[in-house]
N, C-alpha and C positions, 0 to 999 in steps of 0.2 A: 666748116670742116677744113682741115687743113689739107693742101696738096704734100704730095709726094715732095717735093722740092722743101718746100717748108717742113716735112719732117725731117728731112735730111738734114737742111740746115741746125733744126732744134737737134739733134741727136749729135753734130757734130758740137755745137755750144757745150752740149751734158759732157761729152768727150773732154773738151779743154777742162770743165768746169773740174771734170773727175782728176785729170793729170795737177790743174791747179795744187786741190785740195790733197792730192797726195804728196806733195813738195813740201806743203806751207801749211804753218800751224799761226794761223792770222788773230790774234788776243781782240777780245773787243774794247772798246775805245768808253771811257766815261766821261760826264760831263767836264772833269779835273784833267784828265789826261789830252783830250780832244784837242787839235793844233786845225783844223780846216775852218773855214769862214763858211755859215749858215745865214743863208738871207732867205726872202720870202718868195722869192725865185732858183732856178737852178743856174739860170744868168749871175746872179746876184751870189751866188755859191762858189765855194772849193771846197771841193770836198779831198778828204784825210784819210788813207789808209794808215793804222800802227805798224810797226815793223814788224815781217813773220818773224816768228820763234825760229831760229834755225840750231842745231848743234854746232859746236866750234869747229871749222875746219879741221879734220882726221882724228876727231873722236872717239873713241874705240868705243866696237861692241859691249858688250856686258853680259857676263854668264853668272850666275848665282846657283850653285849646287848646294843643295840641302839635302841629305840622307836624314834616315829617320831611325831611333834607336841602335843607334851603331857606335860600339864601344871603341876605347883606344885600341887594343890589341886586337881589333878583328880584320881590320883588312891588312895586306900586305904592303902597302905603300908605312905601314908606320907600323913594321914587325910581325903582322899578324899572319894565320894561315889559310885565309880566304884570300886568293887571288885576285888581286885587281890591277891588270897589266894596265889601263887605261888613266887609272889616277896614279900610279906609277911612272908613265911617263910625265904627264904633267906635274907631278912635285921632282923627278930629275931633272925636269929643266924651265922647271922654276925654284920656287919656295916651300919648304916644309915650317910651319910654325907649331911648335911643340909645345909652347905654356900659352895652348888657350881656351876658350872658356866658354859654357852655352848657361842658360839657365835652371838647367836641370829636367827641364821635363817640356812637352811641346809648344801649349801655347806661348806659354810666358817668354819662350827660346823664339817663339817664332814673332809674335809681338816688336818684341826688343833690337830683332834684327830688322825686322820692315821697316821701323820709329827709328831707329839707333837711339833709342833710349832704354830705359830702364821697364821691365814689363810691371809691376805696379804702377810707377808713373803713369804708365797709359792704360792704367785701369784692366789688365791683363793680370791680376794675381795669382790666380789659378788657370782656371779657362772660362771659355765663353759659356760653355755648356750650362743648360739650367740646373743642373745636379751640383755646381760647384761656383756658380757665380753668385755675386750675394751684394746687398744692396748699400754697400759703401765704394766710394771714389777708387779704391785699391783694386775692385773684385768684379764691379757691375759688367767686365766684358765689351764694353764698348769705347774705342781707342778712338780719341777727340778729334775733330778736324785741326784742329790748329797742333797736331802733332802727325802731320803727315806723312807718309811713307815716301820709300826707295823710288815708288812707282811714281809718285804726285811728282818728286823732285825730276828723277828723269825727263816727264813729261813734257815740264815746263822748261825743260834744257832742250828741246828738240828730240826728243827718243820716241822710238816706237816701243811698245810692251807689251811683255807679255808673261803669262805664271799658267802653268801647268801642271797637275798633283796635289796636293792637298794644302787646304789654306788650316783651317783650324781656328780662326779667331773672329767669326760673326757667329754671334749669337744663336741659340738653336731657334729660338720664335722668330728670328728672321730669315729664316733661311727654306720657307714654302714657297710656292711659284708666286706668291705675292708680295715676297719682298717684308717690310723694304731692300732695297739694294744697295743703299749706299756704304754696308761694310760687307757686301760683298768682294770679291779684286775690283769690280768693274768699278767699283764705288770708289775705291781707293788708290786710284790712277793705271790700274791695268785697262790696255784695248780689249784683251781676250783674254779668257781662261778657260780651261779644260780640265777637272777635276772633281773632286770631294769636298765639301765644306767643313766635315765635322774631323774628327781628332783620328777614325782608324775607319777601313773598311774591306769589305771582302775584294781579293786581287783578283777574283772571274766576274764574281755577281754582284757590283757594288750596287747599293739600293740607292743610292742618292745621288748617283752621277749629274752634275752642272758642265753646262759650254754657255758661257757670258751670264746671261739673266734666266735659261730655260732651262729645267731639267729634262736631261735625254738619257736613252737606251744605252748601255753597256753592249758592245759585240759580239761578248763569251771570251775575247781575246784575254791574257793577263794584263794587267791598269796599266802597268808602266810602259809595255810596248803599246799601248793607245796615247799615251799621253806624250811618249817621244815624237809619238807619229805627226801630233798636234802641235808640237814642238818647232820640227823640223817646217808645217807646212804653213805655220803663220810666220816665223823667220821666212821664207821662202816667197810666200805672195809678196809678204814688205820690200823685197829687195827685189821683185822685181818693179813693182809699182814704183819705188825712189830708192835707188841705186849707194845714193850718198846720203840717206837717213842712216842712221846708225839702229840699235834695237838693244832690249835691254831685257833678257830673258830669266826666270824664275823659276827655277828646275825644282820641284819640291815632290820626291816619286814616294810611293805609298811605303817601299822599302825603305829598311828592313824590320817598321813596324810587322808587327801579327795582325794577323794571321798568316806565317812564313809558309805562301802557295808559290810553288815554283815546278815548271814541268820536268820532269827525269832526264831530262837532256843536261841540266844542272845541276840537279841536287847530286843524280851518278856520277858525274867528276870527282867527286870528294870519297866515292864507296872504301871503306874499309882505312880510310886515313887517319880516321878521328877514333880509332880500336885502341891506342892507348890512353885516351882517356883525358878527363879535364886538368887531371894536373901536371901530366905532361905537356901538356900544351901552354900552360902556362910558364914552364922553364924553356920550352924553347923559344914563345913570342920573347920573353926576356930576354934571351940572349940574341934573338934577332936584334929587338930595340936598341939595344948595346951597343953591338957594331954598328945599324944605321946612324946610328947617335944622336937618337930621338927622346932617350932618356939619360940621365948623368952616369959617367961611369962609376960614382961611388955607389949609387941605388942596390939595397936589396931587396926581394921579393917578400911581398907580407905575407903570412901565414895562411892557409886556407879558412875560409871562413867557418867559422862553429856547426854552421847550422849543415856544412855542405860536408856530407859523407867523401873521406877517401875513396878515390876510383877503384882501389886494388880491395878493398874492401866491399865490392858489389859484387852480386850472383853476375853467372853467365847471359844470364838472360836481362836483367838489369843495363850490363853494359852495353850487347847490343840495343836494347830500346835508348839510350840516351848517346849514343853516338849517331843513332840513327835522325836525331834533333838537330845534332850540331852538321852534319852532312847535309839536312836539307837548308838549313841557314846561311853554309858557307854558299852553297851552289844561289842561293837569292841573293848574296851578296856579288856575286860573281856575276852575275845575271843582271844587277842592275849596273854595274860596273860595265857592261855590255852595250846597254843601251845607252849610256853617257857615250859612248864610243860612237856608237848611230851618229849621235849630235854632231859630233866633233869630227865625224866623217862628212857629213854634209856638207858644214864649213869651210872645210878641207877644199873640197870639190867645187866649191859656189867662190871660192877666193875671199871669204870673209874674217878666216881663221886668227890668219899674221894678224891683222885689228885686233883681237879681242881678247877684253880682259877677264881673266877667270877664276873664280873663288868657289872651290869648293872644302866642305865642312863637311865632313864626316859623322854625321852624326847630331841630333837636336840636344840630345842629354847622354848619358852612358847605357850602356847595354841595358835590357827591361829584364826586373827580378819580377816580372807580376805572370810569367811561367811556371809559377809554385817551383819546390823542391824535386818534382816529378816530369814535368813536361805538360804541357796541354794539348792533347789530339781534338776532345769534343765536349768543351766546358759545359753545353747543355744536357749533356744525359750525364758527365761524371765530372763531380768538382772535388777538390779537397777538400773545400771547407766540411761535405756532407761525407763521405767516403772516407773508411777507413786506411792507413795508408798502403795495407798490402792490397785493399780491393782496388783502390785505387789505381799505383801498379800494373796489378793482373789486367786491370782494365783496357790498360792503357797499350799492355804487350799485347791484349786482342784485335788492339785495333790499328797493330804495327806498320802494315800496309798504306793506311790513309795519310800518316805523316807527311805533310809536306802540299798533300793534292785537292784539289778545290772544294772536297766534297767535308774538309776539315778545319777547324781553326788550331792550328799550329802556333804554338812557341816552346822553346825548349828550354830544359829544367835551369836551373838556380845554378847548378856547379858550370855550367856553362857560359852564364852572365858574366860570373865572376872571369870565368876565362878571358872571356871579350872585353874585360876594361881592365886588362893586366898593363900597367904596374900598380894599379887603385885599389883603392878599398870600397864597397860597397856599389851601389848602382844608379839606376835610374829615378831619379823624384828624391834620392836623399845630397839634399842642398847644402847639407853641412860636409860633403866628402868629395874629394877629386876624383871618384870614382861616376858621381853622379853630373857633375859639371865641365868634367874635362876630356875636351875632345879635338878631333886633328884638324888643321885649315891647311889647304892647300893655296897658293897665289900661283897664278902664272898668266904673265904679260913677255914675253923677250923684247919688245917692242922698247919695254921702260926696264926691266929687272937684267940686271948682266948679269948675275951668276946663273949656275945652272946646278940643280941638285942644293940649294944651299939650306943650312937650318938656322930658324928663327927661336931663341927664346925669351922674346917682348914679352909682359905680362898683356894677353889680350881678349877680351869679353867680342858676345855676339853683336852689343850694339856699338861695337867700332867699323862694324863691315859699311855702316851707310858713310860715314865720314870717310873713311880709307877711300871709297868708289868715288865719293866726290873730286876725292883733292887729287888720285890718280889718273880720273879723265877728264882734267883740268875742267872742272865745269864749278858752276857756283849755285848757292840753295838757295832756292827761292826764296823772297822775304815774304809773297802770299802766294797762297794756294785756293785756287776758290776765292779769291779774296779776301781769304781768313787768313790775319798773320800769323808766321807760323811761332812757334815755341823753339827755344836751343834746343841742340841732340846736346845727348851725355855722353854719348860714345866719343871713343877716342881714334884717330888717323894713324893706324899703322902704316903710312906711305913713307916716314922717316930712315924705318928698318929695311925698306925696300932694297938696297944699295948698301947700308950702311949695319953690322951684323953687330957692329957696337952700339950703335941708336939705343938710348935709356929709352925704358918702357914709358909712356904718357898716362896711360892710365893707370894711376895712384890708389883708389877705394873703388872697392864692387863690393856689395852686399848680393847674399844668394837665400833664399827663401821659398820653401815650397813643404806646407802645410806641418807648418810650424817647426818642420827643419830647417837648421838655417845658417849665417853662415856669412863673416865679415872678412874682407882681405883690405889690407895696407901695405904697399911701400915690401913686400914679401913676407909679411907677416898675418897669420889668418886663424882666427877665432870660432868655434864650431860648435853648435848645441846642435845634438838629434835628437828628436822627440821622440822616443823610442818605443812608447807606448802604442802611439797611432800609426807605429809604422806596419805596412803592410806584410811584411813579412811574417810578423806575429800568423797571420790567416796560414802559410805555406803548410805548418802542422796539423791540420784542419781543426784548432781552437779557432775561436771568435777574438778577432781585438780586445785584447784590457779594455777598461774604461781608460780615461784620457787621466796620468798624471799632470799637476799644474806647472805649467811653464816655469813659475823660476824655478822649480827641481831639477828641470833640463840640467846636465852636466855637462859644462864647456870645456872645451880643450884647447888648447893652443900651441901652434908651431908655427920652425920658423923653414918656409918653403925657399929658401934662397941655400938651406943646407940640408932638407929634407921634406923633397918635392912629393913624396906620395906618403906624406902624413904618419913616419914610423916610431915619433918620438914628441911625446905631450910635455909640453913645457910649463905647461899651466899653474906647476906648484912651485917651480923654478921660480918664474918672472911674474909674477900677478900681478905687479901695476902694468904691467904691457896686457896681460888680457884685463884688466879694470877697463885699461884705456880704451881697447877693439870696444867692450861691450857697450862700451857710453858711444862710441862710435857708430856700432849698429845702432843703437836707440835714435842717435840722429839721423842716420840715413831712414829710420822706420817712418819719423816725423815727417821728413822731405821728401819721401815716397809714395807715402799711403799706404805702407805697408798693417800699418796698425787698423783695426782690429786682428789678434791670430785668426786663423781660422783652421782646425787640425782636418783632419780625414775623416775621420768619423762624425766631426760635428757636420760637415758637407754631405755624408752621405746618409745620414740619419734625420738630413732636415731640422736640424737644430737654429738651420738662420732661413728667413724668410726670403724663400724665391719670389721671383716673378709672378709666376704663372698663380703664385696664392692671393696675388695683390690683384687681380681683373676681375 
């Protein structure tokens, strides 16, 4: 039994041991690398420590903001009328980047920016989920070791990490309390995380809450003030334990996916604001964008969409039920605009802030049209698809009250979408339209960026954010990871534009793709087939999807975005060897992708291709 003394002593050794281990990130040694002399004695020995992993002397933090379903024109940092005084300041005194670009819908947005690759590439074609994963290199949902993440790179540069809110890209059969874990974050170079795995979930009662490898209890709190809190206090332990570790944080909040739950302290700021209705709001985010000078001043506005009723043309009752959508959205937009603010007060307070570099994205793809033409209060007792559309409606004005509050799944109608991704055409999942793929990036570093308030318009995609963070906090990419070498990003370094408002765009070709919509850019020239049959929207009437017409019927269009950025004029019959050329273009990036086989919506949800779970 040990004495008193000798515990003391051992507990003080665990003490250094622990202060050690929190400085020093010590690589193990292999037979190749090994520099110490081994004899058969320890006489006869040198022994070799490897060098710790340190970050480079005054390294900047790293903040990554990811919103979720959030259109161009909805917050007010880039025209819109949901207040966001918080990324407001930080794009006036940093960077606004105006042409750039997600992939359309969440996984594959989210994939692409972990990888800074292409979300095919990494086997992200759709999503992880067993409903839409499918058993080709493009689709199966599982992103290679040797295409490692934001997180594995940091890691091995000295960073602490961390991702909190919603991951979206491990697979659904692995994500029970037995794992495996290695695409969970923890698997994919995060220390901790706090959230969701899967693609949405309720903002009180989330059924599948994760912290690291364990699933745990929900509070009752809303998700995103849990997750900030988790935010703030893994930043917080880090810096105290190592002061001069740097950290490398992955802000990914539930908003402003649906179901839009937000408490009356919120959504009531917007009461009675949104009474004129969706298309006014669409003329004035325009003329806001105008003056910030976030879109061209030659732009005009595109027509209202077919399918979406004039506002002035709706009953009384009509208009309050569908303003009362866009009031509880703005106030969640506003809300989580709020708790980005928490963060950044922290910082503030803790002295970490001046360090740190900050990217936030507005958004994974453009505003979500899968609110039907009506609103969704309680998609379980009333759908469109089964509900006629006055019952529907009436339904819907019954249950006026619940909008917005935990005991509903909220999202608001169609003319609304369209409002939030003003100056676009279409929305969210259609790959073929700047409506679906284009959304706002914020940069701010003052540290390295001298202007203040300036705008960017680089052609710039989601998998440029991992190269951009590389090359701005001077750090270099691992060549292994795990000791798997790694594979090139695709993505491009926007750090040239940092300084310089004239820096030519780098990245040249993006293909966009999402369930046989699709969609080739070059050099400002861009190529579009929507498949219009399997588009969801068809369901908004409550018909059933067509069957699927065959792809090459798709109808391409082509313009040139260097003179008409939001798509108002098809050139297609003008210059056809220029769309000949996009379409052999996309055909090779399909090649080099793995984009091929299509795979439409209907064939995914109809079980037309062999999942997993059929194959055990």
């Amino acid at each position: 039994m040990k004495t008193i003394k000798q515990l003391g002593f051992v507990a003080a050794l665990a003490g250094l041991a622990l202060s050690a281990s929190a400085q020093q990130n010590i690589p193990p040694s292999t037979p190749a690398t090994y520099k110490g002399v081994i004899g058969k004695s320890l006489s006869e020995s040198k022994e070799w420590w490897p060098k710790p992993i340190h970050a480079p002397a005054g390294a900047p933090n790293i903040v990554w903001i990811l919103l979720d379903d959030v259109g161009f024109g909805a917050s007010s940092t880039f025209g819109g009328l949901a207040r966001t005084p918080n990324f407001d300041t930080l794009a006036n005194n940093g960077l606004r980047y105006t042409n750039f670009h997600t992939a359309g819908i969440c996984a594959p947005t989210r994939s692409s920016l972990l990888t800074g690759r292409n979300h095919h590439y990494v086997h992200m074609g759709n999503f992880a989920h067993a409903s839409s994963a499918a058993g080709f290199p493009g689709y199966d949902g599982r992103i290679p070791a040797d295409k490692g993440t934001i997180a594995e790179a940091l890691r091995e540069n000295g960073y602490s990490t961390f991702a909190v809110g919603k991951w979206g890209v491990t697979p659904d059969e692995d994500t029970t309390a037995v794992g495996p874990f290695d695409r969970w974050p923890t698997g994919k170079g995060f220390d901790h995380h706090f959230g969701f795995l899967e693609s949405a979930t309720d903002q009180y009662h989330p059924p599948h809450l994760v912290e690291d490898n364990f699933h745990v209890k929900p509070d009752g709190r809303n998700l995103n003030e849990q997750i900030t809190d988790k935010a703030i206090a893994y930043i917080d332990a880090a810096h105290k334990a190592a002061p001069d570790k740097p950290f490398f944080l992955y802000y990914a909040p539930a908003a402003t996916h649906a179901p839009h739950q937000v408490s009356h302290e919120w959504s009531d700021l917007y009461k009675g604001q949104f009474d004129d209705g969706w298309d006014a709001y669409r003329e004035k985010v325009f003329a806001n964008q105008k003056k910030l000078g976030v879109i061209p001043a030659y732009a005009q506005l595109p027509e209202r969409n077919e399918r979406i009723k004039a506002w002035n043309s709706l009953s009384p009752d009509q208009k309050k039920l569908y303003a009362r959508f866009m009031e509880v959205y703005a106030g969640y937009l506003t809300y989580i605009d709020d708790q980005v603010g928490r963060v950044i007060t922290y910082l503030k307070k803790s002295g970490q802030f001046d360090n740190t570099l900050v990217f936030v994205m507005i958004g994974d793809n453009g505003a979500s049209k899968e609110g039907s033409l009506h609103g969704v209060i309680s998609p379980g007792k009333n759908s469109p698809a089964t509900a006629s559309e006055d019952a529907y409606i009436k339904a819907n004005e019954n249950e006026f009250d619940l909008i917005g509050t935990p005991e509903a799944s909220t999202n608001y109608p169609l003319g609304w979408a369209q409002a939030a991704n003003t100056p676009f055409k279409y929305w969210k999942s259609d790959a073929d339209a700047e409506g679906g793929t284009h959304n706002p990036l914020i940069v701010y570093y003052p540290k390295l960026i001298k202007e203040k308030g300036g705008i960017r318009t680089q052609y710039g995609h989601v998998s440029d954010i991992f190269p951009t963070t590389i090359e701005a906090a001077g750090l270099k990419l691992p060549e292994y990871v795990k000791g798997i070498k790694q594979d090139t990003l695709q993505g491009k370094s926007l750090y040239s534009s940092f300084n310089n408002a004239q820096a030519p765009s780098l990245h040249k070709v993006q293909y966009y793709y999402i369930f046989a919509s699709r969609s080739i850019y070059k050099d400002g020239w861009k190529a579009e087939a929507a498949h219009h049959p399997d588009n969801v929207d068809f369901q908004f009437t409550g018909g059933k999807t067509p069957p699927d017409q065959s792809y090459d019927k798709d109808e391409w269009k082509l313009y040139d975005l260097t003179t008409d950025f939001n798509e108002r004029n098809d050139l297609a019959k003008k210059y056809p060897q220029k769309l000949a050329e996009l379409k052999a273009l996309f055909d090779a990036e399909a090649k080099k992708n793995n984009i091929y086989p299509f795979i439409s919506r209907s064939e995914a949800s109809n079980k037309q291709i062999h999942h997993l779970e059929n194959n055990q």
